[in-house]
mmCIF file of the N, C-alpha and C atoms, coordinates in Angstrom:
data_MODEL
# 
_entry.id   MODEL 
# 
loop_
_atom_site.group_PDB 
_atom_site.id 
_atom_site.type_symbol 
_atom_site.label_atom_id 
_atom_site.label_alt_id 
_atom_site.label_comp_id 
_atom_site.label_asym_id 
_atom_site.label_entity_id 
_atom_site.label_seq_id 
_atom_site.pdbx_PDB_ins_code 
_atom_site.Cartn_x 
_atom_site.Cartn_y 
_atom_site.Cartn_z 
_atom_site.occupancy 
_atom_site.B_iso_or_equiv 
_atom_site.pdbx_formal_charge 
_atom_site.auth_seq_id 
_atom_site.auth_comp_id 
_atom_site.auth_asym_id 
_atom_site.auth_atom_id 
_atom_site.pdbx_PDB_model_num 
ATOM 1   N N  . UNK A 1 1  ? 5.567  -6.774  -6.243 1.00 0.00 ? 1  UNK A N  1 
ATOM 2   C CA . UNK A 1 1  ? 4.991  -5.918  -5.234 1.00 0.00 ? 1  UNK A CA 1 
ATOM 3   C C  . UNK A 1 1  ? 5.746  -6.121  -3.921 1.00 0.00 ? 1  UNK A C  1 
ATOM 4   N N  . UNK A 1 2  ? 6.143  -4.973  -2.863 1.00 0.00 ? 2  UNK A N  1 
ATOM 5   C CA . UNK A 1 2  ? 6.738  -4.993  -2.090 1.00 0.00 ? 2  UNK A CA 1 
ATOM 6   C C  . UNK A 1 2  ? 5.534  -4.861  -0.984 1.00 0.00 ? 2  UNK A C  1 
ATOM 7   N N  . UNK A 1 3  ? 5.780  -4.758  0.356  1.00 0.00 ? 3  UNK A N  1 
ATOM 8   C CA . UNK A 1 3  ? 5.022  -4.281  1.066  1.00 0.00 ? 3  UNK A CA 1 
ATOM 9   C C  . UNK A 1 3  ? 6.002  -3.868  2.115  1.00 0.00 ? 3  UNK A C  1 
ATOM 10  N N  . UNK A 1 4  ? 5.422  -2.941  2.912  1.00 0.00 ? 4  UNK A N  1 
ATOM 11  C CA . UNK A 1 4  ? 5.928  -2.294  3.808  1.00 0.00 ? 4  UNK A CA 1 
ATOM 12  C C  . UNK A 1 4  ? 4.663  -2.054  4.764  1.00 0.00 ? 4  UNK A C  1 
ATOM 13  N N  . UNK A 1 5  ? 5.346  -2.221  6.434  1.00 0.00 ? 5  UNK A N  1 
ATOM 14  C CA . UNK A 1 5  ? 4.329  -1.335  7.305  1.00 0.00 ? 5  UNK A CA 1 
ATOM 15  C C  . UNK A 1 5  ? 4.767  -0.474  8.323  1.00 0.00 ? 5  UNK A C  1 
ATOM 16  N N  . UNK A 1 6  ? 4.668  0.420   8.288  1.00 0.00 ? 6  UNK A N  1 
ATOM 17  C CA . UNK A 1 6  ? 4.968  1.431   9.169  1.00 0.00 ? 6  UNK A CA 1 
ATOM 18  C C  . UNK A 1 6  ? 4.985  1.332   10.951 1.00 0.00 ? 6  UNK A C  1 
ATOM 19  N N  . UNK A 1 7  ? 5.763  0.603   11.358 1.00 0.00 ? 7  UNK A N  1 
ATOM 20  C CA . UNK A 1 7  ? 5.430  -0.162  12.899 1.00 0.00 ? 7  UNK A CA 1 
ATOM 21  C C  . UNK A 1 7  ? 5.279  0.589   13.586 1.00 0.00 ? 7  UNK A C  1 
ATOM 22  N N  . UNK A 1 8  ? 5.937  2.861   13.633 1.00 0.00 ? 8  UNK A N  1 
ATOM 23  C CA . UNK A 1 8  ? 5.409  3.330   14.434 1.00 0.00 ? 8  UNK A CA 1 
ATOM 24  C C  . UNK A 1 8  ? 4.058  3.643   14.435 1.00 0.00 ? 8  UNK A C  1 
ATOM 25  N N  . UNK A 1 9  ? 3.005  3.879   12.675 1.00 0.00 ? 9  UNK A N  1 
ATOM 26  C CA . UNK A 1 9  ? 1.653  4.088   12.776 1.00 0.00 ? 9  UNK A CA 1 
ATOM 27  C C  . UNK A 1 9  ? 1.162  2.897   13.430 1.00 0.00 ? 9  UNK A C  1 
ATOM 28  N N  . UNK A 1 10 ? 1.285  1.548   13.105 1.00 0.00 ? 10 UNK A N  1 
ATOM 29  C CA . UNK A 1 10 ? 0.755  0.213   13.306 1.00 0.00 ? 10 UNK A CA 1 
ATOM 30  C C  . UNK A 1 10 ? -0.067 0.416   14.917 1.00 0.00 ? 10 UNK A C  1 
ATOM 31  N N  . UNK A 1 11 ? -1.271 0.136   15.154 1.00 0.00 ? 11 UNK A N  1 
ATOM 32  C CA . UNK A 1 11 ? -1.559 -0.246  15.885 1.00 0.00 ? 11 UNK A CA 1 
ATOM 33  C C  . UNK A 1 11 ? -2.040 -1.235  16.672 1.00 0.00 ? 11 UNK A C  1 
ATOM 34  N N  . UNK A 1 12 ? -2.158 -2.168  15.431 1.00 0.00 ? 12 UNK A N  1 
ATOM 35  C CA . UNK A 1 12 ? -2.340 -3.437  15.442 1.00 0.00 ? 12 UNK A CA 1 
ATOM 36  C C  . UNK A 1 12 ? -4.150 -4.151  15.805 1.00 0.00 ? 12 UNK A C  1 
ATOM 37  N N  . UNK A 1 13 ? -4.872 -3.358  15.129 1.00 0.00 ? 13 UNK A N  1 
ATOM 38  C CA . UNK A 1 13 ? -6.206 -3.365  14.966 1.00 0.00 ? 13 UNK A CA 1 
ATOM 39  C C  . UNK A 1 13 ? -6.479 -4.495  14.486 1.00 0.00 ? 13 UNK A C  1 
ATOM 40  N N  . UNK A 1 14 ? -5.285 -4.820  13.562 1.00 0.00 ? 14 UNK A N  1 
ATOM 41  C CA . UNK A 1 14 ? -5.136 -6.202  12.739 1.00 0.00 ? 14 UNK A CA 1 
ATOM 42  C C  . UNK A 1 14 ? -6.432 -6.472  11.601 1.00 0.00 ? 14 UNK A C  1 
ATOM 43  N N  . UNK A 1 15 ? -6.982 -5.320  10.655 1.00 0.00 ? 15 UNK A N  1 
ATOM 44  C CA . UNK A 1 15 ? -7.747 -5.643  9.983  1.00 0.00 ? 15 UNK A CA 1 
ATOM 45  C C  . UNK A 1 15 ? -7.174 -6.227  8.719  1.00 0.00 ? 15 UNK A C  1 
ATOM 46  N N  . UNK A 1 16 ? -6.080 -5.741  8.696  1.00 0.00 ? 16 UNK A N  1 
ATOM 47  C CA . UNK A 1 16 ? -5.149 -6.198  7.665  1.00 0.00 ? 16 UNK A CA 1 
ATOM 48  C C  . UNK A 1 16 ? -5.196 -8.159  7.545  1.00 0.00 ? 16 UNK A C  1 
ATOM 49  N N  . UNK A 1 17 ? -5.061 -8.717  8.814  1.00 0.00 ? 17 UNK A N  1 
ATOM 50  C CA . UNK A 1 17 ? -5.167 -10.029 8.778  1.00 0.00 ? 17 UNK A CA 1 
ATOM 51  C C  . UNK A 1 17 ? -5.904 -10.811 8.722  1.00 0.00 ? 17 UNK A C  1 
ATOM 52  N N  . UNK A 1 18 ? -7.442 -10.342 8.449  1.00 0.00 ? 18 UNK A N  1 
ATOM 53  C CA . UNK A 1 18 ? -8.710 -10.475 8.027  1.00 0.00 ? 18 UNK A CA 1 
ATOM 54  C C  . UNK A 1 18 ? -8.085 -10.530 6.891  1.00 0.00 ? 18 UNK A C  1 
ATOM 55  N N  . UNK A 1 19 ? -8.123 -9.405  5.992  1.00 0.00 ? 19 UNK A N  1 
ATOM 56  C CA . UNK A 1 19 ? -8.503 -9.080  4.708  1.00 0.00 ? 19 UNK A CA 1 
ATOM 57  C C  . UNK A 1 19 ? -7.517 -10.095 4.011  1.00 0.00 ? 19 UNK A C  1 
ATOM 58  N N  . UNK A 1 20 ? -5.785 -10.245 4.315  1.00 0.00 ? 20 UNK A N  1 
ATOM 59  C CA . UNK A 1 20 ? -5.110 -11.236 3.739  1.00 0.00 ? 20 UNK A CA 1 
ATOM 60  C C  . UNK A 1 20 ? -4.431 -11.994 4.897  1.00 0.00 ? 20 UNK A C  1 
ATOM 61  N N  . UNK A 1 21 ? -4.884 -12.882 5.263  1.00 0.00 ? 21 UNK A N  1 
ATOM 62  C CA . UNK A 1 21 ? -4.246 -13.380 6.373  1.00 0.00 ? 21 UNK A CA 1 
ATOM 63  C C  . UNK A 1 21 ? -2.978 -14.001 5.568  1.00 0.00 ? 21 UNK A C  1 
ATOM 64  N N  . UNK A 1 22 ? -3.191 -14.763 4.509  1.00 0.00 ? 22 UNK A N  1 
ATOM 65  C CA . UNK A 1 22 ? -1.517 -15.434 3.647  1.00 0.00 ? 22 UNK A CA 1 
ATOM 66  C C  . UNK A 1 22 ? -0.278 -14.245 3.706  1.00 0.00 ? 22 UNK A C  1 
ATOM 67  N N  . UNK A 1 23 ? -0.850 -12.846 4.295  1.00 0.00 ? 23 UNK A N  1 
ATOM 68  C CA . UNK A 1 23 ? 0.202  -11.901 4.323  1.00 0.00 ? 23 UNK A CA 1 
ATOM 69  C C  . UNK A 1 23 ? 0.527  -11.127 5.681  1.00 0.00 ? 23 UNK A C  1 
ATOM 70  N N  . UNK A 1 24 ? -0.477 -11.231 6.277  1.00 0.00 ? 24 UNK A N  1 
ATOM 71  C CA . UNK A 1 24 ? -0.296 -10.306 7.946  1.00 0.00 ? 24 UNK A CA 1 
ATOM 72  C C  . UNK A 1 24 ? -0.946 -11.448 8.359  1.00 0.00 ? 24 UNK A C  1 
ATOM 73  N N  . UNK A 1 25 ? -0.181 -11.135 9.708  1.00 0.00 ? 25 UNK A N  1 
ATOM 74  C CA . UNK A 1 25 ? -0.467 -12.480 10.559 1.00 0.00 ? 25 UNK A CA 1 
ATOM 75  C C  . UNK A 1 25 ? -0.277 -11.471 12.106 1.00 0.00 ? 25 UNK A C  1 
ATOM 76  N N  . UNK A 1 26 ? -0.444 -11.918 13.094 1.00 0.00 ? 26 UNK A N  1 
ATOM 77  C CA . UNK A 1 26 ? -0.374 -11.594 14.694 1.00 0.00 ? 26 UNK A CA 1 
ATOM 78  C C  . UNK A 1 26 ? 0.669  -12.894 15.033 1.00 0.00 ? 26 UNK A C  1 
ATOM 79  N N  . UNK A 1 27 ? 1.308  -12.364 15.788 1.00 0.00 ? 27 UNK A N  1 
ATOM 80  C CA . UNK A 1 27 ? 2.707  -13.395 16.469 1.00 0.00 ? 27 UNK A CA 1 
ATOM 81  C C  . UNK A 1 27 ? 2.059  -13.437 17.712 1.00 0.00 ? 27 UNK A C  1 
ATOM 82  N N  . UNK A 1 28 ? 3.141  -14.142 18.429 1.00 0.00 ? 28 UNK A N  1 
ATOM 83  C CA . UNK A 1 28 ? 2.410  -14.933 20.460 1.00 0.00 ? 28 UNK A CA 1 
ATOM 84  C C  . UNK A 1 28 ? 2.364  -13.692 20.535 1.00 0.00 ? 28 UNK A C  1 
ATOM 85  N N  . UNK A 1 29 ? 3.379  -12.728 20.708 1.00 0.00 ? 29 UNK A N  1 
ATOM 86  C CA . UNK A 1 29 ? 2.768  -11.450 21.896 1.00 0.00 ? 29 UNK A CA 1 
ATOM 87  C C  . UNK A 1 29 ? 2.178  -10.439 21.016 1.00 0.00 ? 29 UNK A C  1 
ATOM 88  N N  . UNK A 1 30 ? 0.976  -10.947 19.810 1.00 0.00 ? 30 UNK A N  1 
ATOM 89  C CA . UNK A 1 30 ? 0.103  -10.047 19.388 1.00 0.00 ? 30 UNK A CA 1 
ATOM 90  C C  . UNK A 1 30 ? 0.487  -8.602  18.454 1.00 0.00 ? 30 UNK A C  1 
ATOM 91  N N  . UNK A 1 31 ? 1.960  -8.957  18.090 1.00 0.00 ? 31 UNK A N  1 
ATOM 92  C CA . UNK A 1 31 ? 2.673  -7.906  17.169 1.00 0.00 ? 31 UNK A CA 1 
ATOM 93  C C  . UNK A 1 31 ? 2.538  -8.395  15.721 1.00 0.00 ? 31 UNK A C  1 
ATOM 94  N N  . UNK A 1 32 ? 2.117  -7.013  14.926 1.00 0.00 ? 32 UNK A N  1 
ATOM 95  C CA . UNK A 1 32 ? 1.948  -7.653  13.574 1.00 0.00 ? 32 UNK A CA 1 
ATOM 96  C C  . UNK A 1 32 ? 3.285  -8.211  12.517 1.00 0.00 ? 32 UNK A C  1 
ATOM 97  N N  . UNK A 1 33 ? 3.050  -9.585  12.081 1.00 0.00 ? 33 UNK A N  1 
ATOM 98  C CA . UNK A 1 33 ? 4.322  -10.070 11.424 1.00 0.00 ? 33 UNK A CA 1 
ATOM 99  C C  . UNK A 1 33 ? 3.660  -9.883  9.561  1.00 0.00 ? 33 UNK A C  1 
ATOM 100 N N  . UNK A 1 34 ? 4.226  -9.584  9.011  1.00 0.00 ? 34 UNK A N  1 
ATOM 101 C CA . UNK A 1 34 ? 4.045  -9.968  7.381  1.00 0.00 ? 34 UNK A CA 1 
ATOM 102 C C  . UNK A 1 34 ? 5.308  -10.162 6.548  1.00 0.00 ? 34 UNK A C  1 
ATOM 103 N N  . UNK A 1 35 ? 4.569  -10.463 5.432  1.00 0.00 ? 35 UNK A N  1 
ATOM 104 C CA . UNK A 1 35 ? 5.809  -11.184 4.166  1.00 0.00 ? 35 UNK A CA 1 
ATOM 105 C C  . UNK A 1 35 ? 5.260  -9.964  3.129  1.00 0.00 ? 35 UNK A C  1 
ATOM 106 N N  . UNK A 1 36 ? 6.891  -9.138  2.979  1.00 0.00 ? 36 UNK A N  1 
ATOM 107 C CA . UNK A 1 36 ? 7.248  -8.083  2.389  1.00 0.00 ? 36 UNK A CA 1 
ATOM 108 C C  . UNK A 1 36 ? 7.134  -8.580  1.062  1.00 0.00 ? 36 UNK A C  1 
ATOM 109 N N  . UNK A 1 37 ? 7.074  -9.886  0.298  1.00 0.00 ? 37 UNK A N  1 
ATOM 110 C CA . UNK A 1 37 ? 6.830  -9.733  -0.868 1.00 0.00 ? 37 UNK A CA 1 
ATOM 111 C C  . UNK A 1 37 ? 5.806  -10.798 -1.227 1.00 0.00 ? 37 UNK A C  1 
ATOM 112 N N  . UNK A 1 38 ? 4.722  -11.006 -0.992 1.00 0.00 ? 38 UNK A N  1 
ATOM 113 C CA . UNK A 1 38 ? 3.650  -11.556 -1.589 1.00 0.00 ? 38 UNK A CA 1 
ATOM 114 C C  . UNK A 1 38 ? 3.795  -11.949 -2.248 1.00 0.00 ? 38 UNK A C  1 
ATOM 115 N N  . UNK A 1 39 ? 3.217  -13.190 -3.210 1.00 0.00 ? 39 UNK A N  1 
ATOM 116 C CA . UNK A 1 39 ? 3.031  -13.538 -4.856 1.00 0.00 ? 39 UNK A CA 1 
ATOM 117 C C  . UNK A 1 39 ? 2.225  -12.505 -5.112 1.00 0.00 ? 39 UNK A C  1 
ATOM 118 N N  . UNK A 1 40 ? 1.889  -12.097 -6.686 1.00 0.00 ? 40 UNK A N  1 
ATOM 119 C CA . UNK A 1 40 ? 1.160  -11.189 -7.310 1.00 0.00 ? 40 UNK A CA 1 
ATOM 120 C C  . UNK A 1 40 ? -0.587 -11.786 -7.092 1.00 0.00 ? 40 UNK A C  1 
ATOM 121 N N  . UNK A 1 41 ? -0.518 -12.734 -6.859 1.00 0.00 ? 41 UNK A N  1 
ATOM 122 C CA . UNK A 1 41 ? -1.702 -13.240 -6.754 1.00 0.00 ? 41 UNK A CA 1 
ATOM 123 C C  . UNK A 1 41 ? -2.396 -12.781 -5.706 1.00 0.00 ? 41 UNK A C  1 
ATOM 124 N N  . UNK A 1 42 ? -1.422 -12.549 -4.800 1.00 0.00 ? 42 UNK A N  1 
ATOM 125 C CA . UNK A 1 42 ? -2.774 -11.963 -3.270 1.00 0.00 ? 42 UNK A CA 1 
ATOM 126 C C  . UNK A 1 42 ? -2.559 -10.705 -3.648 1.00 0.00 ? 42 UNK A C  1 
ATOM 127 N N  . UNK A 1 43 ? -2.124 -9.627  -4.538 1.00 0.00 ? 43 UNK A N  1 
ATOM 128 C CA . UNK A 1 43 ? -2.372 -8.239  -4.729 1.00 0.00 ? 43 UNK A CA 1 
ATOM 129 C C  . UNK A 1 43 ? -3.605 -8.164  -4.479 1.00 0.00 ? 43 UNK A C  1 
ATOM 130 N N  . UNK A 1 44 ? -4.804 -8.168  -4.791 1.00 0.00 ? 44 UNK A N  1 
ATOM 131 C CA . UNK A 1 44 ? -6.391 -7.918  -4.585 1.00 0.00 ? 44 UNK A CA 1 
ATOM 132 C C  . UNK A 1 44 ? -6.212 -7.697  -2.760 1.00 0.00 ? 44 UNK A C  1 
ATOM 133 N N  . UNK A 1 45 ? -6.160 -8.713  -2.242 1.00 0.00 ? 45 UNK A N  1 
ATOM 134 C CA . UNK A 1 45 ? -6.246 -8.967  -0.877 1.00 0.00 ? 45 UNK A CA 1 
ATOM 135 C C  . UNK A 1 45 ? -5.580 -8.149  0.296  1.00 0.00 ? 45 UNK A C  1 
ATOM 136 N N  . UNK A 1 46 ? -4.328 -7.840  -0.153 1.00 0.00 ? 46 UNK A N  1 
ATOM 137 C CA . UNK A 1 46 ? -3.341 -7.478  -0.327 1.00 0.00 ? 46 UNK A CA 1 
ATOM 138 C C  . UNK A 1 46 ? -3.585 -5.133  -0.129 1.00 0.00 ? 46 UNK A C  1 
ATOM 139 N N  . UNK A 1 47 ? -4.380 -5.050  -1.251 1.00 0.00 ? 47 UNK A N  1 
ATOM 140 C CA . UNK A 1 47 ? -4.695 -3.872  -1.613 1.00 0.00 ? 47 UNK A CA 1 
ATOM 141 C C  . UNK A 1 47 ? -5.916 -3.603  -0.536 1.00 0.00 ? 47 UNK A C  1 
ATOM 142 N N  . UNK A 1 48 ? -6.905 -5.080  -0.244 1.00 0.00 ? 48 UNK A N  1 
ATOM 143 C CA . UNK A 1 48 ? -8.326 -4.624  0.560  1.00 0.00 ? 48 UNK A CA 1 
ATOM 144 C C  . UNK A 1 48 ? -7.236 -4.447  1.701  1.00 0.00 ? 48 UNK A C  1 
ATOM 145 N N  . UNK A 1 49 ? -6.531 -5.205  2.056  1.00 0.00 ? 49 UNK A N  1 
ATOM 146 C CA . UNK A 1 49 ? -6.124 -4.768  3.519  1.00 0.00 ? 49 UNK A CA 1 
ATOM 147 C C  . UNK A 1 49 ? -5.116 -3.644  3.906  1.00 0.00 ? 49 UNK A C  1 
ATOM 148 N N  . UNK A 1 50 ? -4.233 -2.700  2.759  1.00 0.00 ? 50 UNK A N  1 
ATOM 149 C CA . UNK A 1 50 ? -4.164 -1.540  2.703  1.00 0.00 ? 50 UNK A CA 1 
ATOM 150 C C  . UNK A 1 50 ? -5.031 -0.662  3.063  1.00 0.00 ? 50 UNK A C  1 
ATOM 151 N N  . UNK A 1 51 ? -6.305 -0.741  2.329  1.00 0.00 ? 51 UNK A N  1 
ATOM 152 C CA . UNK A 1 51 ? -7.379 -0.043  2.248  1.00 0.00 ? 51 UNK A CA 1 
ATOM 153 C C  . UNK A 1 51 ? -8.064 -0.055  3.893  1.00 0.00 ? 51 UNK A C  1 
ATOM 154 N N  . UNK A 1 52 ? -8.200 -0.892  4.199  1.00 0.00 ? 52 UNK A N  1 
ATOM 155 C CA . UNK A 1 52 ? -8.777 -1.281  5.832  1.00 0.00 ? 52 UNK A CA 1 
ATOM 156 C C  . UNK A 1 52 ? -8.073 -1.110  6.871  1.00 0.00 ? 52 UNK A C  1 
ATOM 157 N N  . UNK A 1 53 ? -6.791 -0.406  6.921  1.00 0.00 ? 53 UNK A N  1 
ATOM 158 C CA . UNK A 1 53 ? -6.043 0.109   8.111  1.00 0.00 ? 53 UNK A CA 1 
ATOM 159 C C  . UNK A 1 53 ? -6.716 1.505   8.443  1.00 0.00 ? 53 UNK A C  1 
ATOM 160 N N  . UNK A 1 54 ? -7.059 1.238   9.466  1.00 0.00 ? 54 UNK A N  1 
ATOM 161 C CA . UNK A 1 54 ? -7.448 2.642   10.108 1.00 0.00 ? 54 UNK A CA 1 
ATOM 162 C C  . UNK A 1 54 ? -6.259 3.732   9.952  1.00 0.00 ? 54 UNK A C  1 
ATOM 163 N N  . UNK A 1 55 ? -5.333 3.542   10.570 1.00 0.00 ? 55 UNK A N  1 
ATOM 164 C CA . UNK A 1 55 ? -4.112 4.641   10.327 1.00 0.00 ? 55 UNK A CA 1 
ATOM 165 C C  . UNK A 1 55 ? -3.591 4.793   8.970  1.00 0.00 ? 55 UNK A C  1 
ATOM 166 N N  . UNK A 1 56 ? -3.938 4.069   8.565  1.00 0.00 ? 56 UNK A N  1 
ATOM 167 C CA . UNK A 1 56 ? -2.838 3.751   6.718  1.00 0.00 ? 56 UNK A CA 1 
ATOM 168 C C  . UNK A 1 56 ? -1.806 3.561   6.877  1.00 0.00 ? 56 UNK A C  1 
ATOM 169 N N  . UNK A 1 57 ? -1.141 2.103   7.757  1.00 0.00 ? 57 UNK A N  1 
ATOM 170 C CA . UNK A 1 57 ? 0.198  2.201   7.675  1.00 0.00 ? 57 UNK A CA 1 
ATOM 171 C C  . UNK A 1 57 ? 0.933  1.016   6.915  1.00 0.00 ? 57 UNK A C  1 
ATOM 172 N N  . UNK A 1 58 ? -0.041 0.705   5.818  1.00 0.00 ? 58 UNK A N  1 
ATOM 173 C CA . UNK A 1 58 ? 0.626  -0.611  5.031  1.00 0.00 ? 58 UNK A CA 1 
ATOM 174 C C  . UNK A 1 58 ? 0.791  0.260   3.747  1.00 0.00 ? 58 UNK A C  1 
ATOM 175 N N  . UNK A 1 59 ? 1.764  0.014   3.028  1.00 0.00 ? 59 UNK A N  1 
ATOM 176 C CA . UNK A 1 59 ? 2.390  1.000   2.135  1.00 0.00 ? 59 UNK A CA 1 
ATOM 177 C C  . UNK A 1 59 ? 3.002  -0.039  1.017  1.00 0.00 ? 59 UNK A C  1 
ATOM 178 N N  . UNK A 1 60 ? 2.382  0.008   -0.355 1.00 0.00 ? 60 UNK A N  1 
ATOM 179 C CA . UNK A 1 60 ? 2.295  -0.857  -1.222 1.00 0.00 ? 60 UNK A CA 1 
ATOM 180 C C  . UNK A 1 60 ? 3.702  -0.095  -2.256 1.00 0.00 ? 60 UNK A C  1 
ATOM 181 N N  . UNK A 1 61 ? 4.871  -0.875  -2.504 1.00 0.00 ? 61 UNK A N  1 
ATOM 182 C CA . UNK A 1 61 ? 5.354  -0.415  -3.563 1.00 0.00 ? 61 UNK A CA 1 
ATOM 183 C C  . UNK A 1 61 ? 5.449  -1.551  -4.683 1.00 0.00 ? 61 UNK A C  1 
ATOM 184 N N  . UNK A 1 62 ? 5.623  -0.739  -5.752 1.00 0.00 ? 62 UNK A N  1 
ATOM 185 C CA . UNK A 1 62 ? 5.695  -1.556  -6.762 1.00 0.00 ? 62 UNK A CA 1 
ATOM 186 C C  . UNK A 1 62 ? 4.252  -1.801  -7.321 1.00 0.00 ? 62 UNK A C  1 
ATOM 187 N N  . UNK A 1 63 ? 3.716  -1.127  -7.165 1.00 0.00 ? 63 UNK A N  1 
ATOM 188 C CA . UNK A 1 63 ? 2.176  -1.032  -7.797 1.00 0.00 ? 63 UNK A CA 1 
ATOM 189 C C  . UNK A 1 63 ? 1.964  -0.185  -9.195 1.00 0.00 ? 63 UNK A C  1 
# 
């Protein structure tokens, strides 16, 4: 599984880092950082925090 996020939708609501923090994280000046390839294991987590972007800008390939 790849991940991708769209940094111009991103607004950085950061629900994404709730849902998997082992994958989105907030840096010092509050910009969202993540790891484009996850283990398969946080897919679940992974997918809730797709699901929980207000804009939809986390974009799952390889699903």
């Amino acid at each position: 599984m790849r991940v991708h996020v769209d940094m111009n939708l991103c607004q950085t609501h950061a629900p994404c880092v709730f849902a998997a923090p082992e994958v989105f994280a907030l840096d010092d000046h509050d910009e969202l950082v993540y790891d484009a390839t996850p283990a398969d294991a946080l897919r679940p987590a992974v997918e809730e925090a797709a699901h929980a972007c207000p804009v939809q800008a986390i974009i799952l390939e390889g699903t």
